[in-house]
The first five atom37 places (N, CA, C, CB, O) and aatype in JSON, in Angstrom:
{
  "aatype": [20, 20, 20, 20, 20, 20, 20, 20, 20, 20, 20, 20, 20, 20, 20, 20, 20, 20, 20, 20, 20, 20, 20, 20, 20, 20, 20, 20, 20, 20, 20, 20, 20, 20, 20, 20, 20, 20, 20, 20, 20, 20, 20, 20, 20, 20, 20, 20, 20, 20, 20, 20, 20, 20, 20, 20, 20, 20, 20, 20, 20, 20, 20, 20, 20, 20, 20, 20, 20, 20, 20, 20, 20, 20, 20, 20, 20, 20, 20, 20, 20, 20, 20, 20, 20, 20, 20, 20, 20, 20, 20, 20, 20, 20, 20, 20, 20, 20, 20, 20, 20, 20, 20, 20, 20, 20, 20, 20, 20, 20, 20, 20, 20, 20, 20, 20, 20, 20, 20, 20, 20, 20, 20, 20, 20, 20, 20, 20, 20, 20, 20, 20, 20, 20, 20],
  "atom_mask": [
    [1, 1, 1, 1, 1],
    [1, 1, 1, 1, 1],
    [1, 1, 1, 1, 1],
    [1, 1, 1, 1, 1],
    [1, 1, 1, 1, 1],
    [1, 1, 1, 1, 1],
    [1, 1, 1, 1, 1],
    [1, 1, 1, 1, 1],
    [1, 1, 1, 1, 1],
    [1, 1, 1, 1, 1],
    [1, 1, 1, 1, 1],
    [1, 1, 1, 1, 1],
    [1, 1, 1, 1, 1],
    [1, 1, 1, 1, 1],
    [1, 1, 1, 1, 1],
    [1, 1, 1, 1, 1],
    [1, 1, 1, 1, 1],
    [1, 1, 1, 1, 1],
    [1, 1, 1, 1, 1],
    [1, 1, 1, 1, 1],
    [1, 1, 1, 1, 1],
    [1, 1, 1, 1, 1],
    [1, 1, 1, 1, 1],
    [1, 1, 1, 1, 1],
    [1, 1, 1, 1, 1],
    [1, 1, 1, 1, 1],
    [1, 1, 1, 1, 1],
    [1, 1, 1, 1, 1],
    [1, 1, 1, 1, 1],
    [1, 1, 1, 1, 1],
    [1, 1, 1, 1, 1],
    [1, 1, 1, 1, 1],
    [1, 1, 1, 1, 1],
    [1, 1, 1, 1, 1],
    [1, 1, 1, 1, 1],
    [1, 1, 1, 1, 1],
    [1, 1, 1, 1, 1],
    [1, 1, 1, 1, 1],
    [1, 1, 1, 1, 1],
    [1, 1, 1, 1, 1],
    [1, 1, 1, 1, 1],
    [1, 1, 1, 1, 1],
    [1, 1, 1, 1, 1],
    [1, 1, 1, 1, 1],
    [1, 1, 1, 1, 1],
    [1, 1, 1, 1, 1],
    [1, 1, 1, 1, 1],
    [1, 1, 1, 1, 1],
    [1, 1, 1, 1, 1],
    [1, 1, 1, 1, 1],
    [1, 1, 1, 1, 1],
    [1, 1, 1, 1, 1],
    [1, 1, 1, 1, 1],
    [1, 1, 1, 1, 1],
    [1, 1, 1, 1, 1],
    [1, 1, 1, 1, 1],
    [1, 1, 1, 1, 1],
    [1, 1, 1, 1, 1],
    [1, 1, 1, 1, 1],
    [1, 1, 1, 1, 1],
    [1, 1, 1, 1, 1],
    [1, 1, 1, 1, 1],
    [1, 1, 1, 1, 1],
    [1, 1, 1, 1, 1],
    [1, 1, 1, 1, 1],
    [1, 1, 1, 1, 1],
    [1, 1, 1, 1, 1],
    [1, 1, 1, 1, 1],
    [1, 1, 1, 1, 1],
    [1, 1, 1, 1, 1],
    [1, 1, 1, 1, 1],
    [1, 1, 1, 1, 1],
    [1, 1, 1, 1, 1],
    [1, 1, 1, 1, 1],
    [1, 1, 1, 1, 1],
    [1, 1, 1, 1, 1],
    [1, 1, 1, 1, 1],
    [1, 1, 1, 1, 1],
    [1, 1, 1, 1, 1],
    [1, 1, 1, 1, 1],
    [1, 1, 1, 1, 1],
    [1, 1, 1, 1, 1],
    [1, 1, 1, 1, 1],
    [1, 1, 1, 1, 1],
    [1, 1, 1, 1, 1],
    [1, 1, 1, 1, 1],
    [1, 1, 1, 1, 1],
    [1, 1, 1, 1, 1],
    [1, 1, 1, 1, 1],
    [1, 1, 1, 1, 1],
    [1, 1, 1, 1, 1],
    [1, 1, 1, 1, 1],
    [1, 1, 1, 1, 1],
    [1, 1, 1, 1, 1],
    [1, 1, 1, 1, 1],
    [1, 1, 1, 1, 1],
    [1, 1, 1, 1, 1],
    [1, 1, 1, 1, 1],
    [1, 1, 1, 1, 1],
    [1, 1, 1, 1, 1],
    [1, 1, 1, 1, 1],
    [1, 1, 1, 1, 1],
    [1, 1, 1, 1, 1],
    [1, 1, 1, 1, 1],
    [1, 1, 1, 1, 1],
    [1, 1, 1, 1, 1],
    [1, 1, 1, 1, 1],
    [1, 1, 1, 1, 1],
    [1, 1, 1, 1, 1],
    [1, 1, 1, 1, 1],
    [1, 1, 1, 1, 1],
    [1, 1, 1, 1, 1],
    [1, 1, 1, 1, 1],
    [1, 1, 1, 1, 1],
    [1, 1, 1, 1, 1],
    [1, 1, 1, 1, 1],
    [1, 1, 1, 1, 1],
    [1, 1, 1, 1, 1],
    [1, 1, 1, 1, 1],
    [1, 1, 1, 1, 1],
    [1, 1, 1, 1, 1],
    [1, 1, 1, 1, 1],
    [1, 1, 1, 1, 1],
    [1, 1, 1, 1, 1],
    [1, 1, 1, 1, 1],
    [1, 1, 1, 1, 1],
    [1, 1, 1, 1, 1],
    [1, 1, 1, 1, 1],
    [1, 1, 1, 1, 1],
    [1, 1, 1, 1, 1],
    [1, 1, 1, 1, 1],
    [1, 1, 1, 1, 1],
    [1, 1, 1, 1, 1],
    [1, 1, 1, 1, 1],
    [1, 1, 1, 1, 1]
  ],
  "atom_positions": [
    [[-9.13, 17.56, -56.23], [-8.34, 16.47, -55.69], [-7.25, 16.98, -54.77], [-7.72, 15.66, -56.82], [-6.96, 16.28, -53.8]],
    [[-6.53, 18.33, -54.98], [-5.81, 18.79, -54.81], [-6.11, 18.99, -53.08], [-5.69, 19.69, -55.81], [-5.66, 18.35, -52.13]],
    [[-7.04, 20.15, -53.12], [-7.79, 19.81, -52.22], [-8.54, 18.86, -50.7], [-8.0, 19.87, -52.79], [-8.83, 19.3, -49.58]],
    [[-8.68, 17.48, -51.26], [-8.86, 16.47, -50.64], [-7.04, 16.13, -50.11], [-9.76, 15.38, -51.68], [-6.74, 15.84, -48.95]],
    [[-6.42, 16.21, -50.84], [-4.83, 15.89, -50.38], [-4.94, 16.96, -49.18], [-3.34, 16.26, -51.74], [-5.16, 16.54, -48.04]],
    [[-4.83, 18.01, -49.35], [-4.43, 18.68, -48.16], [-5.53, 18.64, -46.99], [-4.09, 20.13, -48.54], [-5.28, 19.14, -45.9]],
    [[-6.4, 18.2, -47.19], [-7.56, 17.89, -45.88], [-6.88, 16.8, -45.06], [-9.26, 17.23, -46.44], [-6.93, 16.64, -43.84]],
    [[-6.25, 16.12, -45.94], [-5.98, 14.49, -45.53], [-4.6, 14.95, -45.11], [-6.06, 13.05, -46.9], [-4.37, 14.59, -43.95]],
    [[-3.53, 15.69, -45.73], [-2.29, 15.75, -44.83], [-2.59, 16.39, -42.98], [-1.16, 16.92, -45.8], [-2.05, 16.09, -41.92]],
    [[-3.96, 17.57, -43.41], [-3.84, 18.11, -42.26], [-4.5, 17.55, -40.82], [-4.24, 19.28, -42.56], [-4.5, 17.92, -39.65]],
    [[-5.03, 16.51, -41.53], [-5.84, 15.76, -40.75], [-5.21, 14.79, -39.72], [-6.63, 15.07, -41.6], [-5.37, 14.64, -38.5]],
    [[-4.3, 14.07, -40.81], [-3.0, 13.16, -39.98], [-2.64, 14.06, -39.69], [-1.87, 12.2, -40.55], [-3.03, 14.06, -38.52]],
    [[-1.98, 15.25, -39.84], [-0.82, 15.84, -39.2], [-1.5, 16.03, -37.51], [-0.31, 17.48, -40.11], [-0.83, 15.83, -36.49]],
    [[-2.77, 16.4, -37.53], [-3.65, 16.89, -36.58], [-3.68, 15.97, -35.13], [-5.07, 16.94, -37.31], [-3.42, 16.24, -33.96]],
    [[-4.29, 14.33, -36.07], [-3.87, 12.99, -34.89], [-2.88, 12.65, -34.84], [-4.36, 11.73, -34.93], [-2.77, 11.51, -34.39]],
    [[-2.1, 13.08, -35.09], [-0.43, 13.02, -34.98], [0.09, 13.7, -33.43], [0.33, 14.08, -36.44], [0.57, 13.13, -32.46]],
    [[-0.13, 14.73, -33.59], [0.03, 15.72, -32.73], [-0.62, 15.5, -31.34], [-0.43, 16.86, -33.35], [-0.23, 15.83, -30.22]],
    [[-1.65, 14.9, -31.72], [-2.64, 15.29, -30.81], [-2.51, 13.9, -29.71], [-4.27, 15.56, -31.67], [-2.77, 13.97, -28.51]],
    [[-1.98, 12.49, -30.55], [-1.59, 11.24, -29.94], [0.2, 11.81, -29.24], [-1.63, 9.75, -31.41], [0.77, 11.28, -28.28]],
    [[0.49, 12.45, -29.7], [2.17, 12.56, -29.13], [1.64, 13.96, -27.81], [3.79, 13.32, -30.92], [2.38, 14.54, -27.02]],
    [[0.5, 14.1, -27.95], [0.65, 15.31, -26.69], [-0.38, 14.69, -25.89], [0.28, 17.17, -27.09], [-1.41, 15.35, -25.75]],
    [[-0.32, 13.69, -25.41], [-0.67, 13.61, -24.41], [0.03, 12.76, -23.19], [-1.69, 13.36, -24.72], [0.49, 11.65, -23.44]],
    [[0.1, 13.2, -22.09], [0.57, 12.8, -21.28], [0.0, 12.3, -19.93], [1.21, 13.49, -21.27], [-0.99, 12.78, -19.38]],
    [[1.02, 10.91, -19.32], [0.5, 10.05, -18.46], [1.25, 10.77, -17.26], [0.75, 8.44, -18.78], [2.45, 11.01, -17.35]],
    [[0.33, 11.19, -15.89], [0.86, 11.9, -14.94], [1.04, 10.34, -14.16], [-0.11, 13.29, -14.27], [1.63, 10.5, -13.09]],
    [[0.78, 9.33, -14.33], [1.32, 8.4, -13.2], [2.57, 8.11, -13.18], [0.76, 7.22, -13.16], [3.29, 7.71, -14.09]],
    [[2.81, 8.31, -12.13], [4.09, 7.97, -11.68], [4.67, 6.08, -12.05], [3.94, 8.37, -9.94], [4.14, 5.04, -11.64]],
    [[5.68, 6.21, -12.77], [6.03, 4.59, -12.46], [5.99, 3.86, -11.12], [7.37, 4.36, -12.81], [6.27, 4.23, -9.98]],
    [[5.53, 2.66, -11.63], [5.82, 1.48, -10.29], [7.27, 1.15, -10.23], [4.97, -0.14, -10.5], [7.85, 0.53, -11.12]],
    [[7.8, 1.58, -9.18], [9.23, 1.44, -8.6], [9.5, -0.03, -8.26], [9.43, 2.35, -7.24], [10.34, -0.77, -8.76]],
    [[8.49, -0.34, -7.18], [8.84, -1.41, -6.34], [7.14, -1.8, -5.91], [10.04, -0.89, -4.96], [6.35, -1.22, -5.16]],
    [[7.0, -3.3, -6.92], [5.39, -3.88, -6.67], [5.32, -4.84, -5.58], [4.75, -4.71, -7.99], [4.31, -5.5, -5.32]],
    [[6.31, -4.89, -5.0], [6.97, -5.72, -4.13], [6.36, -5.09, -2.5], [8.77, -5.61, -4.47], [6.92, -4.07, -2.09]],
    [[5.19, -5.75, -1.6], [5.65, -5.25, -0.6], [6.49, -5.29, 0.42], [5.15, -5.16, -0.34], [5.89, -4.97, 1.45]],
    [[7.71, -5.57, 0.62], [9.01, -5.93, 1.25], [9.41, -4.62, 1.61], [10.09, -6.7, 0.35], [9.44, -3.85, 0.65]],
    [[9.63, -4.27, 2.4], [10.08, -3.44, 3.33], [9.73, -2.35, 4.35], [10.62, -3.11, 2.84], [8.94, -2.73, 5.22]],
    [[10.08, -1.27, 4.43], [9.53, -0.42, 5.71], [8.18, 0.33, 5.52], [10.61, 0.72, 6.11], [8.16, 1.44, 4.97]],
    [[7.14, -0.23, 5.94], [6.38, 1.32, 5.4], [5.52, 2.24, 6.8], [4.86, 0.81, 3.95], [5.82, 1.65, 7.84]],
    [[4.73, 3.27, 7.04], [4.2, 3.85, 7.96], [2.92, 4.21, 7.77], [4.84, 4.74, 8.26], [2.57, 4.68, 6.68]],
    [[2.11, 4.05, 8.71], [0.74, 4.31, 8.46], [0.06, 5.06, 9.95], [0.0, 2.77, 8.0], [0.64, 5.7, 10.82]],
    [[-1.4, 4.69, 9.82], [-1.85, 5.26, 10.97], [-3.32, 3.76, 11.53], [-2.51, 7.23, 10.44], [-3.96, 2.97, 10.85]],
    [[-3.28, 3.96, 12.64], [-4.82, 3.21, 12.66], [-5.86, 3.41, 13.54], [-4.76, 1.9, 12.81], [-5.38, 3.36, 14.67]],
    [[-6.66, 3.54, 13.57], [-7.84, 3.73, 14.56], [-8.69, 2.36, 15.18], [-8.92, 4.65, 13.75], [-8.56, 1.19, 14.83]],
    [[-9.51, 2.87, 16.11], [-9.73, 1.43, 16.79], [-11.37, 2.25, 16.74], [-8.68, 0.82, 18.67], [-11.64, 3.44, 16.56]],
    [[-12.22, 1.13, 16.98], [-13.39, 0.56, 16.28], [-13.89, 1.34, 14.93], [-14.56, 0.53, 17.32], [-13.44, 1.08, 13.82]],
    [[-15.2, 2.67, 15.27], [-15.32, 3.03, 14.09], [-14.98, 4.78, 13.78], [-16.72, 2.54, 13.77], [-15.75, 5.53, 13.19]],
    [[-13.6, 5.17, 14.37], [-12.42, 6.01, 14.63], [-11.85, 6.28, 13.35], [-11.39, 5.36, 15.56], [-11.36, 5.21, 12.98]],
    [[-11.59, 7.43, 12.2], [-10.46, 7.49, 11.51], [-9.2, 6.97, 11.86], [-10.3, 8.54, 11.33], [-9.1, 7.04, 13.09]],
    [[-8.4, 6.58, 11.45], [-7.26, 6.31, 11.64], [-6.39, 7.23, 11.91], [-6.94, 5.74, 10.86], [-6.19, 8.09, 11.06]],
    [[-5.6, 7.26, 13.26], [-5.05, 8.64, 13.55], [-3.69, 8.1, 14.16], [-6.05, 9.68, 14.64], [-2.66, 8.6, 13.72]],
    [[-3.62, 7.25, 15.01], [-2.35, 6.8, 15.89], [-1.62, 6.42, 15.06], [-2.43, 5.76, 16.93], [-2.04, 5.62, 14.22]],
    [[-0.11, 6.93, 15.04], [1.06, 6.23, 14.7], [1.59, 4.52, 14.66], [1.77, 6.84, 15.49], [1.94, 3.96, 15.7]],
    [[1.58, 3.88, 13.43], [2.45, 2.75, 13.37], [3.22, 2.48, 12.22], [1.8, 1.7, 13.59], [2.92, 3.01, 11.15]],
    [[4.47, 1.48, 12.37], [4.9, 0.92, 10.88], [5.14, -0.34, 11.38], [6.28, 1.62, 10.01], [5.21, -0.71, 12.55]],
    [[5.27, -1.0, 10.3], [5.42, -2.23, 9.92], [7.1, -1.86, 8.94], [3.81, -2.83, 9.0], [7.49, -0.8, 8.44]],
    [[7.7, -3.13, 8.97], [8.83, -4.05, 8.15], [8.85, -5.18, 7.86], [9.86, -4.15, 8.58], [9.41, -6.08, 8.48]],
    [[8.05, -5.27, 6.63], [7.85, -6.56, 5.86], [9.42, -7.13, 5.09], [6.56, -6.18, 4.6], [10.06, -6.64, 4.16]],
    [[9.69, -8.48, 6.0], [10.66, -8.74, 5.74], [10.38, -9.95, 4.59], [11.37, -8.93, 6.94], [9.25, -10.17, 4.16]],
    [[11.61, -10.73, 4.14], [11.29, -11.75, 3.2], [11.49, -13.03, 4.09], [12.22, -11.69, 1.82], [12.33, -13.29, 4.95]],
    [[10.52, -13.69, 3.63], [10.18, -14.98, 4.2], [8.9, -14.72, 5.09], [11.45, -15.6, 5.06], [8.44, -15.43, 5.99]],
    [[8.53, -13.74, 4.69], [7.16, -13.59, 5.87], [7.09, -13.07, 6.35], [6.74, -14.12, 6.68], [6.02, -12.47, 6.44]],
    [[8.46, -12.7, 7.37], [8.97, -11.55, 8.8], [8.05, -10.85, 9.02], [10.19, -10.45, 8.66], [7.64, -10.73, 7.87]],
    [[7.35, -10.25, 9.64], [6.84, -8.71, 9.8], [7.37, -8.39, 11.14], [5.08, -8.46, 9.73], [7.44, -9.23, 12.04]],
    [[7.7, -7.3, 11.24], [8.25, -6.49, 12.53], [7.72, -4.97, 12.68], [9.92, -6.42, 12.46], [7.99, -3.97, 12.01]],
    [[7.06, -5.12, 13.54], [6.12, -3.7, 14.0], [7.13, -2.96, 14.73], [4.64, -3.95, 15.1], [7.61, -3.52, 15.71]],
    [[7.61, -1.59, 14.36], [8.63, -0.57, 14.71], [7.66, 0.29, 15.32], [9.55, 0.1, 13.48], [6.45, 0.51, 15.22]],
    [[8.9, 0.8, 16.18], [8.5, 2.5, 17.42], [8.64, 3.47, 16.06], [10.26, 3.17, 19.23], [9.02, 3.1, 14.95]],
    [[8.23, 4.79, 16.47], [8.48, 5.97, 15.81], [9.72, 6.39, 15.11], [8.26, 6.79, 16.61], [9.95, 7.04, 14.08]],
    [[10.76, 5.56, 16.41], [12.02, 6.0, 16.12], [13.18, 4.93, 15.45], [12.48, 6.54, 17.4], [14.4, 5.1, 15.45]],
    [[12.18, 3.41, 14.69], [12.34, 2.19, 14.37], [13.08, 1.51, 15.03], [12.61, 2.07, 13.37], [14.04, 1.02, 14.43]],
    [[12.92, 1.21, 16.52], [13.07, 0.26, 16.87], [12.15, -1.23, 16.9], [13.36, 0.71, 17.7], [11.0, -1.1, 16.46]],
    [[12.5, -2.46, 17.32], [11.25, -3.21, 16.83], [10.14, -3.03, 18.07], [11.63, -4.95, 16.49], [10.59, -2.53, 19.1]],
    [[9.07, -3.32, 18.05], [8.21, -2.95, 18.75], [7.25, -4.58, 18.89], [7.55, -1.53, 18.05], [6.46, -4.64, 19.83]],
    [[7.32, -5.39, 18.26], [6.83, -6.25, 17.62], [6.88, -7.46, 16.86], [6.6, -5.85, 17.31], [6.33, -7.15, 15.8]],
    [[7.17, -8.47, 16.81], [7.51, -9.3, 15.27], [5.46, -10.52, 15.26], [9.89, -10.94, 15.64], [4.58, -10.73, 16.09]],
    [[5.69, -10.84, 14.05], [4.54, -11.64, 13.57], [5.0, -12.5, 12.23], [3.25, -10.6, 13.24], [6.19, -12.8, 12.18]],
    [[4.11, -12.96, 11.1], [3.95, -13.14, 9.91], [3.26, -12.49, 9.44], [3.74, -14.02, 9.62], [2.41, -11.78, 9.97]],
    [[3.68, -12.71, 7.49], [2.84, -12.05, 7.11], [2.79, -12.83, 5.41], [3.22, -10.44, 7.41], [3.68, -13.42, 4.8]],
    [[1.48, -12.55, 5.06], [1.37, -13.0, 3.01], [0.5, -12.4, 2.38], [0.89, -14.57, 2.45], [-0.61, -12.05, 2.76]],
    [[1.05, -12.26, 1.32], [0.6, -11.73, 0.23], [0.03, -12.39, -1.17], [1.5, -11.06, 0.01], [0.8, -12.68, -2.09]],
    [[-1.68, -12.66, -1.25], [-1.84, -13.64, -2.0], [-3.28, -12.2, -2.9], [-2.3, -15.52, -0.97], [-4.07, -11.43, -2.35]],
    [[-3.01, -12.43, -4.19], [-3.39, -11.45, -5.24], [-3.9, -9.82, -4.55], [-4.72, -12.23, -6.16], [-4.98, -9.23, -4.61]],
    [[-2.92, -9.56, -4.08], [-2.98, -7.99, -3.43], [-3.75, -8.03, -2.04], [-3.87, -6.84, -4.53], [-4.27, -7.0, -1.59]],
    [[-3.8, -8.94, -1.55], [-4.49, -9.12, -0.16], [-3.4, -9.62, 0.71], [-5.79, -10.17, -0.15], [-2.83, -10.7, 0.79]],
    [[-3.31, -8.51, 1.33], [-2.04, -8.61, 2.56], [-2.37, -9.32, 3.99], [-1.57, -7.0, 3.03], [-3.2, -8.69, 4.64]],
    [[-1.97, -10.27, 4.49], [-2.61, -10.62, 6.0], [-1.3, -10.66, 6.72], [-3.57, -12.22, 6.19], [-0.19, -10.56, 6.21]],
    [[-1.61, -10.81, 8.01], [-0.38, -10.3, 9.48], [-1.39, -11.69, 10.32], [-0.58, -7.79, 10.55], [-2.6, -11.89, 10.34]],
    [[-0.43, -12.31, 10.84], [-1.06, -12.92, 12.24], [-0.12, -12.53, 13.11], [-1.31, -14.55, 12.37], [0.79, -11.76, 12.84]],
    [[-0.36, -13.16, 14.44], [0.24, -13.26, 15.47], [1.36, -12.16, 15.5], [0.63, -14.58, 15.6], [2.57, -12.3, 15.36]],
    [[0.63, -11.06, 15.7], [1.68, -10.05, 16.09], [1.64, -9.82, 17.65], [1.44, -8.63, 15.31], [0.88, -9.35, 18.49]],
    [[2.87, -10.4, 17.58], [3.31, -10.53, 19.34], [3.85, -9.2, 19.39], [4.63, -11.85, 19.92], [4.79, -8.88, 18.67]],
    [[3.27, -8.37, 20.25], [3.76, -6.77, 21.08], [4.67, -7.33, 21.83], [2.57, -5.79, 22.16], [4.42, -8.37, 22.44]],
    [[6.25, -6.53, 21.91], [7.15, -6.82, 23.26], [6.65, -6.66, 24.3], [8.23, -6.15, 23.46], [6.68, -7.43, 25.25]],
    [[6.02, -5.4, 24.22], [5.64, -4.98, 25.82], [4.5, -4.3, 25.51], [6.76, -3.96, 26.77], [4.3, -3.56, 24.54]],
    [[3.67, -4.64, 26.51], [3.02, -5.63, 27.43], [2.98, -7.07, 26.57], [1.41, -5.07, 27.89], [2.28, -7.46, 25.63]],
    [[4.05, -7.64, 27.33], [3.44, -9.06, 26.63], [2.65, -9.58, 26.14], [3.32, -9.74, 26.97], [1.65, -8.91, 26.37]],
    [[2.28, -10.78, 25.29], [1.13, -11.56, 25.41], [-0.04, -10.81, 24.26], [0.63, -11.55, 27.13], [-0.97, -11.48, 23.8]],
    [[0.19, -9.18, 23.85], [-0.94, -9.04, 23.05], [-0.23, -9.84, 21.71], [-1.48, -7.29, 22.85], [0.84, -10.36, 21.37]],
    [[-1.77, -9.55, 21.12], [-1.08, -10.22, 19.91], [-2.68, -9.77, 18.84], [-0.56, -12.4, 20.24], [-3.78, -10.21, 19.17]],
    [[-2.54, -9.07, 17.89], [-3.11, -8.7, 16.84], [-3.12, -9.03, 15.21], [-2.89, -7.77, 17.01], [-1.99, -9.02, 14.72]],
    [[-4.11, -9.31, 14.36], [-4.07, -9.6, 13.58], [-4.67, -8.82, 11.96], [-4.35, -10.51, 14.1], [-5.67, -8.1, 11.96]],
    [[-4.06, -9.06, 11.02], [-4.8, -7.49, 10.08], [-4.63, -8.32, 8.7], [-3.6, -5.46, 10.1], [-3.97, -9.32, 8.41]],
    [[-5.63, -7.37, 7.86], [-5.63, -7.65, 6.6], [-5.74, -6.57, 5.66], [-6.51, -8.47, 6.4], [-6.11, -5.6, 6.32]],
    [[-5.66, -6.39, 4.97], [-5.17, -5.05, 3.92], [-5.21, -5.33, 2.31], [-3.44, -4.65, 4.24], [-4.97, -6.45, 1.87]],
    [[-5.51, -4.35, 1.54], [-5.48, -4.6, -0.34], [-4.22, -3.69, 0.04], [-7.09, -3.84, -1.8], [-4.14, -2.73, 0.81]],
    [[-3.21, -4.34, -0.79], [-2.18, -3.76, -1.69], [-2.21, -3.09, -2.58], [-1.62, -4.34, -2.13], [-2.56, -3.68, -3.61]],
    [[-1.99, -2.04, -2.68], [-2.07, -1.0, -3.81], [-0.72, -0.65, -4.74], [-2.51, 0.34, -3.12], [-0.3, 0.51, -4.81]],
    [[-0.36, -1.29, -5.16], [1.38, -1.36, -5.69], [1.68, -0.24, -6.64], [1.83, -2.87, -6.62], [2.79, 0.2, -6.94]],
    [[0.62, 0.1, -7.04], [0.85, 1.52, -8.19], [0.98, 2.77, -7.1], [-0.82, 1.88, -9.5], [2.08, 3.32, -7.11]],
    [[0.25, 3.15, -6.41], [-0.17, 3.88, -5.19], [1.09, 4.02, -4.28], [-1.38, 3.1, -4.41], [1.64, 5.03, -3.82]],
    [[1.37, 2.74, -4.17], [2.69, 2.43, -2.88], [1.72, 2.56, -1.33], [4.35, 4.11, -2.9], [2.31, 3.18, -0.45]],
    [[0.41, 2.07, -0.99], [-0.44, 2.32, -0.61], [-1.05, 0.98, 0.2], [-1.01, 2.92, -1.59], [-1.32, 0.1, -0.63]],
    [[-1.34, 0.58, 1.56], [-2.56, -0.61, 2.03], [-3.44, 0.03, 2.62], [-2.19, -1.81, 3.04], [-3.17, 1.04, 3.26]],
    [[-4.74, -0.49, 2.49], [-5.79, 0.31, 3.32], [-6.09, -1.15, 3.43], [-6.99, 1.63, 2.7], [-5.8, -1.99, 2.58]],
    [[-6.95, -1.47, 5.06], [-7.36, -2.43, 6.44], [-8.29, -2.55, 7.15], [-6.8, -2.33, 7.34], [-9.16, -1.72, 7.4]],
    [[-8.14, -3.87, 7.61], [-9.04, -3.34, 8.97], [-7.77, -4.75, 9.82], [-11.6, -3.73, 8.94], [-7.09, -5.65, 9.34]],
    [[-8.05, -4.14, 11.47], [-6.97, -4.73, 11.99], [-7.73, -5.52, 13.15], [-5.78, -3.69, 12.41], [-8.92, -5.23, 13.24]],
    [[-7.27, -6.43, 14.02], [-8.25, -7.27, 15.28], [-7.61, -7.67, 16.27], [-8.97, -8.56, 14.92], [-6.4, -7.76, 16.11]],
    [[-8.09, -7.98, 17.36], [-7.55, -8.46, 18.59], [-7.27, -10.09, 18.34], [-8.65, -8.13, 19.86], [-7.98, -10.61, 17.49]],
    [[-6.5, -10.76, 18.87], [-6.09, -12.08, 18.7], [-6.06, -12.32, 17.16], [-7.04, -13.07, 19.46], [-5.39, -11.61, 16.4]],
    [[-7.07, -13.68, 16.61], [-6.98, -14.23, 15.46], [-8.06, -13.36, 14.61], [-7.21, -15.78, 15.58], [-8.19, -13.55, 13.4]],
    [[-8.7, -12.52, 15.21], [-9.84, -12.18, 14.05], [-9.0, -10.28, 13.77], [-12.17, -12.25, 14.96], [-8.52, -9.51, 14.6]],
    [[-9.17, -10.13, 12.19], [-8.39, -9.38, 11.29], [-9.56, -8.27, 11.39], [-7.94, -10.13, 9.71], [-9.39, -7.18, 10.85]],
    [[-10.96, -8.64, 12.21], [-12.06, -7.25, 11.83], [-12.53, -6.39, 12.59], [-13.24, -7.52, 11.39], [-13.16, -5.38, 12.25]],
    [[-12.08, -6.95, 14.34], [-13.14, -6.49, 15.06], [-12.49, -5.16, 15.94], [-13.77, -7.75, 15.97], [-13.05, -4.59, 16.87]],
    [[-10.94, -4.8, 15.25], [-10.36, -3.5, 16.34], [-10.52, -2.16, 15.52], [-8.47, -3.66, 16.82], [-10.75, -1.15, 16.2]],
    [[-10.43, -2.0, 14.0], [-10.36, -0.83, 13.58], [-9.81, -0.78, 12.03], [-9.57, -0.12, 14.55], [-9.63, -1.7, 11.22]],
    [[-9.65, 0.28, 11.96], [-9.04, 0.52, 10.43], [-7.72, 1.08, 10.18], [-9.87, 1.43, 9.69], [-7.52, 2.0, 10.97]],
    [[-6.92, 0.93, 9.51], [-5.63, 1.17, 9.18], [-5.19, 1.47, 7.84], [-5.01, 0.24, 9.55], [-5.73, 0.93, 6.87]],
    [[-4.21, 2.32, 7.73], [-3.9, 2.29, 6.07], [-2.22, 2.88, 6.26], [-5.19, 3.61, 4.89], [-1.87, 3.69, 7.12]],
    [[-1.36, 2.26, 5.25], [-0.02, 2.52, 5.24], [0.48, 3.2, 3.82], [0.67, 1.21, 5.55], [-0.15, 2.95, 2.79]],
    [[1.42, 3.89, 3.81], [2.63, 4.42, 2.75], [3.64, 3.87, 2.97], [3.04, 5.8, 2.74], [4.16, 3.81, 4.08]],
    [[4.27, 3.16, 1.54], [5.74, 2.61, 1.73], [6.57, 4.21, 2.59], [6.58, 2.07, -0.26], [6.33, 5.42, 2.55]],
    [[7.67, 3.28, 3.34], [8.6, 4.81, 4.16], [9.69, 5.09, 3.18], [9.54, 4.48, 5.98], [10.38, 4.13, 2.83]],
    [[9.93, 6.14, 2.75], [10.56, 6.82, 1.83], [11.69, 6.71, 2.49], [10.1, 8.12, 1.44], [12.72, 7.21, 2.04]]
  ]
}
């Protein structure tokens, strides 16, 4: 009996140990929120994504497409409906008149959107894109 006791202490002691040593390398979610500055890259038709852009997702919708050096470059809308991000009417300052449109999954654990982006109203037909919140 004696015996069976100490199988059984060492046994718990064993899943004891073994539940307290393990560890979660993910990083906490800071901010599930996409509201604010982030930077990415995008390519046009079927191109990796390589050229420089960011976005500033403001509240109420805002979006404002920034230079390198964040100035605005850009303003549009934008929503967020179950991790599916969309942009219309992103009016470019200069050259007037363009205007592009995108859609993206939100990745909120990640801090992460991956896309595809379009000329006028359609979100599919220019390329692919993917962003990091800007630190």
């Amino acid at each position: 009996m004696k015996f069976l006791q100490a199988v059984s202490v060492l046994l718990f002691a064993a899943f004891t140990f073994a539940a307290c040593s393990k560890s979660n390398n993910t990083p906490p979610v800071t901010n599930n929120s996409v509201q604010g500055a982030w930077v990415g890259k995008f390519g046009t038709d079927n191109n990796a994504p390589s050229v420089f852009f960011s976005y500033n997702f403001k509240a109420g919708g805002v979006l404002e497409e920034l230079t390198d050096n964040g100035q605005i470059k850009g303003t549009g809308t934008w929503k967020l409906d179950n991790n599916i991000l969309s942009g219309y009417t992103i009016n470019v300052l200069a050259p007037v008149g363009n205007k592009y449109s995108m859609i993206g999954a939100f990745n909120a654990a990640q801090g992460k959107i991956l896309g595809n982006w379009g000329y006028g109203s359609s979100a599919t037909n220019g390329g692919l894109w993917e962003m990091s919140r800007k630190n």
